[in-house]
C-alpha positions as CSV (number, residue, x, y, z in Angstrom):
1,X,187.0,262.9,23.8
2,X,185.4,266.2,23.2
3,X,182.7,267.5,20.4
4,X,183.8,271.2,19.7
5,X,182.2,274.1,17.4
6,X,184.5,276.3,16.3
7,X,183.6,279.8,16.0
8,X,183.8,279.8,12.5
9,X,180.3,278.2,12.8
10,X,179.0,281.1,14.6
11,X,180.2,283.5,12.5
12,X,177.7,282.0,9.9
13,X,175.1,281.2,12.3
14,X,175.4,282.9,15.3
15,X,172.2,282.0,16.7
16,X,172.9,278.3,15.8
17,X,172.3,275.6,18.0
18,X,173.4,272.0,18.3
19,X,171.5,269.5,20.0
20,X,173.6,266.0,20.9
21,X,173.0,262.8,22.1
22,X,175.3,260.4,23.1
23,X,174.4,256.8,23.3
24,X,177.1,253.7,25.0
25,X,176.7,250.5,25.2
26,X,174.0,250.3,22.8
27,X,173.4,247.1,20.3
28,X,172.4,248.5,17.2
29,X,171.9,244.8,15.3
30,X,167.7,244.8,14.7
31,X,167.6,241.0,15.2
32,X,164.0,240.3,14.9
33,X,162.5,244.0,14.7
34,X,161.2,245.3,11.9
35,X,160.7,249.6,11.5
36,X,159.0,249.8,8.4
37,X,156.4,250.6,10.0
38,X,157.8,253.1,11.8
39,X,159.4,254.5,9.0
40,X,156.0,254.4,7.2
41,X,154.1,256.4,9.9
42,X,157.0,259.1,10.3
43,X,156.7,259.3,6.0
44,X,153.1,259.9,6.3
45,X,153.3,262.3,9.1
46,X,155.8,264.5,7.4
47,X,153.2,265.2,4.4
48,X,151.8,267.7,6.9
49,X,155.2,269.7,5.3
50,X,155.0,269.7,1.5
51,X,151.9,271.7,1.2
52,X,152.9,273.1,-1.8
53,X,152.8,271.8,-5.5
54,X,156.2,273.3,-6.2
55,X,158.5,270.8,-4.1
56,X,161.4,273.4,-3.8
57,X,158.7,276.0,-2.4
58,X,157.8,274.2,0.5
59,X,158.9,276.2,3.7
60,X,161.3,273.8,5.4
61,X,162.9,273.1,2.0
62,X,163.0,276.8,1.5
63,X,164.6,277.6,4.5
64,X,167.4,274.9,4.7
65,X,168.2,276.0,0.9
66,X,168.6,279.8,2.2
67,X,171.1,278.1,5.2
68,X,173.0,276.7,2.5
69,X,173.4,279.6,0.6
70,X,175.6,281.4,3.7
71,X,178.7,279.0,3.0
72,X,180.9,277.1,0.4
73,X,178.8,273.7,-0.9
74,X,179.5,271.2,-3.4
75,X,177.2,272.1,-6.2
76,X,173.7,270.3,-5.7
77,X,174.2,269.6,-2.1
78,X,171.3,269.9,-0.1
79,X,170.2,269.2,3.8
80,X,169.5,265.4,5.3
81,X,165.5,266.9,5.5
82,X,165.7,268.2,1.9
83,X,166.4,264.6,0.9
84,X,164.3,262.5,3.4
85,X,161.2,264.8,2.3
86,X,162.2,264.5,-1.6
87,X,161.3,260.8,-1.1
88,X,158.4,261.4,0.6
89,X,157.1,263.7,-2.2
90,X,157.8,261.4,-4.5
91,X,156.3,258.6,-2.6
92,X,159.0,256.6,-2.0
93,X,159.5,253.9,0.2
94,X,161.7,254.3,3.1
95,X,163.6,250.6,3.4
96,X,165.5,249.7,7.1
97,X,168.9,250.2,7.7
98,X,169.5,249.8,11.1
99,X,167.9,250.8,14.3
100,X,169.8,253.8,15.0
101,X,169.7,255.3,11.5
102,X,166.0,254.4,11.5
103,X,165.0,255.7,14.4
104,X,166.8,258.8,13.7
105,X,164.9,259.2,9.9
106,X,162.0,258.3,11.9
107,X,162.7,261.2,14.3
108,X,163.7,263.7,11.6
109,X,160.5,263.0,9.4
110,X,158.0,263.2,12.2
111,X,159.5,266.7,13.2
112,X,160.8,268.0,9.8
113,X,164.3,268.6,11.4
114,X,167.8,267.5,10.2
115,X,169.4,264.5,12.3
116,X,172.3,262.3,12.0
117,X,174.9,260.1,13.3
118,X,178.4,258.6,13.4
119,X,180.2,255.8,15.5
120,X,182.1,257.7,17.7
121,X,184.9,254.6,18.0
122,X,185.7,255.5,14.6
123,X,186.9,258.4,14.9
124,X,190.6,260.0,15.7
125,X,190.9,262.6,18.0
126,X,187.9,265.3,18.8
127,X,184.7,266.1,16.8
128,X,184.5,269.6,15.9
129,X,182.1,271.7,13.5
130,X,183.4,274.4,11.7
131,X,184.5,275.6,8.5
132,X,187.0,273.5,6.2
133,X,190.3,274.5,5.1
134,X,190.1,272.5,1.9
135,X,191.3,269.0,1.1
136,X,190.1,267.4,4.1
137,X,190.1,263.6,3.3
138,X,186.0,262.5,2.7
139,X,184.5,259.5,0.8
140,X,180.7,258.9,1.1
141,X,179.3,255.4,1.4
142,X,179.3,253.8,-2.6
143,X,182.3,256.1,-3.5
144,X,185.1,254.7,-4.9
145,X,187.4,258.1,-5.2
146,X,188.2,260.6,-2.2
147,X,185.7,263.6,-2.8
148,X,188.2,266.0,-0.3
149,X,186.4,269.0,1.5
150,X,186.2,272.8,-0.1
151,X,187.9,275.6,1.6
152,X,185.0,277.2,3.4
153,X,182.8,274.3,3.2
154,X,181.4,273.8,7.1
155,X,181.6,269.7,7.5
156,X,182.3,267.6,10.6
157,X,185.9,266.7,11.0
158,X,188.3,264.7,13.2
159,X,192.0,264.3,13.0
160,X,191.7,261.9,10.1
161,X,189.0,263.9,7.7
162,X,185.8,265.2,7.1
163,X,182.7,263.0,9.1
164,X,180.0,264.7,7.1
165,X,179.8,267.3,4.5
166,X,178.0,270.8,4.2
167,X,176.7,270.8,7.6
168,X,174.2,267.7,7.2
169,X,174.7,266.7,3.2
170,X,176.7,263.1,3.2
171,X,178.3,261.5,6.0
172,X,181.5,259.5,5.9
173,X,181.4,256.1,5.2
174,X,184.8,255.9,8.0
175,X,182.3,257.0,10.2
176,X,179.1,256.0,9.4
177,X,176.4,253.8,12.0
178,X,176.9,250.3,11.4
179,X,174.8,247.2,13.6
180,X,178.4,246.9,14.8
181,X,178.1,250.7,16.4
182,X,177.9,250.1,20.0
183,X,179.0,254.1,20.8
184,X,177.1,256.8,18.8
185,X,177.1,260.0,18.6
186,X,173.3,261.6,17.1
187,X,173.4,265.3,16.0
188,X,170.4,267.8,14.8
189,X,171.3,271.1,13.7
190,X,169.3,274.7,14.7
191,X,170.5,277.3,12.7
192,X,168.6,280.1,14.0
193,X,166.4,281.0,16.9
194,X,163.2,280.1,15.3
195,X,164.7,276.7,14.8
196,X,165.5,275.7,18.3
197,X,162.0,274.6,20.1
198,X,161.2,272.2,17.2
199,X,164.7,271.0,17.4
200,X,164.9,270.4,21.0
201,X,161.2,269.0,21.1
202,X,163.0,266.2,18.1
203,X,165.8,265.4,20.1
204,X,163.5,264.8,23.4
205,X,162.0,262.5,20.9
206,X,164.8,260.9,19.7
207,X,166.2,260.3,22.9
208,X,163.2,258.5,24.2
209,X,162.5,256.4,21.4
210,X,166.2,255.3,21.8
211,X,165.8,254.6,25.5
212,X,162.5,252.4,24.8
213,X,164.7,250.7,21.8
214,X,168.2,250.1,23.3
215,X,167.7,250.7,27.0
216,X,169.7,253.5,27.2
217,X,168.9,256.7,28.4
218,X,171.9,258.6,26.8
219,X,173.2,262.4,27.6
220,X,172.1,265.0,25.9
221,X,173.4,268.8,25.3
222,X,172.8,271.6,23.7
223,X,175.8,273.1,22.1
224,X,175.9,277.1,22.1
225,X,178.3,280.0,21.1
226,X,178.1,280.5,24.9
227,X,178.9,276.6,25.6
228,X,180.8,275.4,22.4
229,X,182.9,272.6,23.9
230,X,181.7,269.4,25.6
231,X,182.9,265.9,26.8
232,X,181.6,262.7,25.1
């Protein structure tokens, strides 16, 4: 199985960068761990980000909403950190999911970077990035219709459908982390230069935190226009 970005990608971001960590024989079930307080440390770290009284003029949220601007969204979609700060800002309280998606909002909050995750044994075929043609099959978690890609739109797609839409807006509930997920797939998004150390430093994060939680190590890559295809 291979994760692939096309070069549509680049065309839009073509100092991009996707960082990727792949996690087997993991158990995702929390048993007796509780991360709300985790999740409450990581929501009081990310104030250091909303410094400004106008939420949407806050420079992380500013910068994702220029990002979004460069391709074909669904009107109101907005990035994974958009929404996870939005919470915080209006000091809401982050309840657990499971360990994986947890950790991962943990991760994401602490380092004001987009992150997320599918079950890779969901999936048909390769992952690949890249712009949609249109009509791709897509139904969020609490959807009851198909909400099908837009031409242009860059999602995540397999043979089957769109994984998650407008780069890091909605995943897939096909494909979503479950405490059944026992092979994942965790993604954050660079997409420009300036982006990359802070993403890079998050995934090192991420990647230890999940090697304390679930004993795995994991393999992590950074996906380039240079190095666009690797094996998972």
């Amino acid at each position: 199985m291979q994760f692939k970005v096309s070069p549509s990608f680049w065309e839009v971001f073509p100092e991009g960068e996707i960082s990727v960590l792949v996690l087997k024989g993991i158990n995702n079930n929390p048993g007796n761990t509780d991360f709300s307080k985790m999740l409450e440390e990581a929501k009081m770290a990310s104030k250091q980000y909303l410094t400004e009284d106008v939420f949407s003029q806050n420079a992380v949220v500013q910068t994702w909403r220029d990002a979004y601007k460069k391709f074909k969204t669904k009107k109101g979609a907005r990035s994974s950190i958009e929404a996870l700060l939005k919470r915080v800002d209006q000091d809401r309280t982050f309840t657990p999911i499971n360990p994986l998606v947890d950790i991962y909002n943990s991760v994401s909050l602490t380092y004001a970077v987009p992150c997320g995750g599918e079950d890779l044994d969901t999936m048909k075929g390769d992952m690949i990035l890249g712009k949609a043609q249109g009509g791709e099959s897509f139904r969020a978690l609490g959807d009851e219709a198909d909400s099908p890609a837009l031409p242009e739109e860059i999602i995540y797609y397999d043979e089957e459908g769109a994984i998650c839409r407008s780069l890091n807006w909605r995943d897939a509930q096909r494909t979503m982390l479950t405490e059944k997920t026992t092979h994942a797939i965790l993604l954050m998004e660079a997409v420009d230069a300036d982006m990359i150390p802070k993403t890079r430093e998050a995934m090192q994060a991420l990647q230890e935190r999940c090697e304390v939680y679930f004993g795995v190590k994991g393999n992590r890559f950074e996906v380039t226009v240079s190095n666009p295809t690797i094996e998972i």
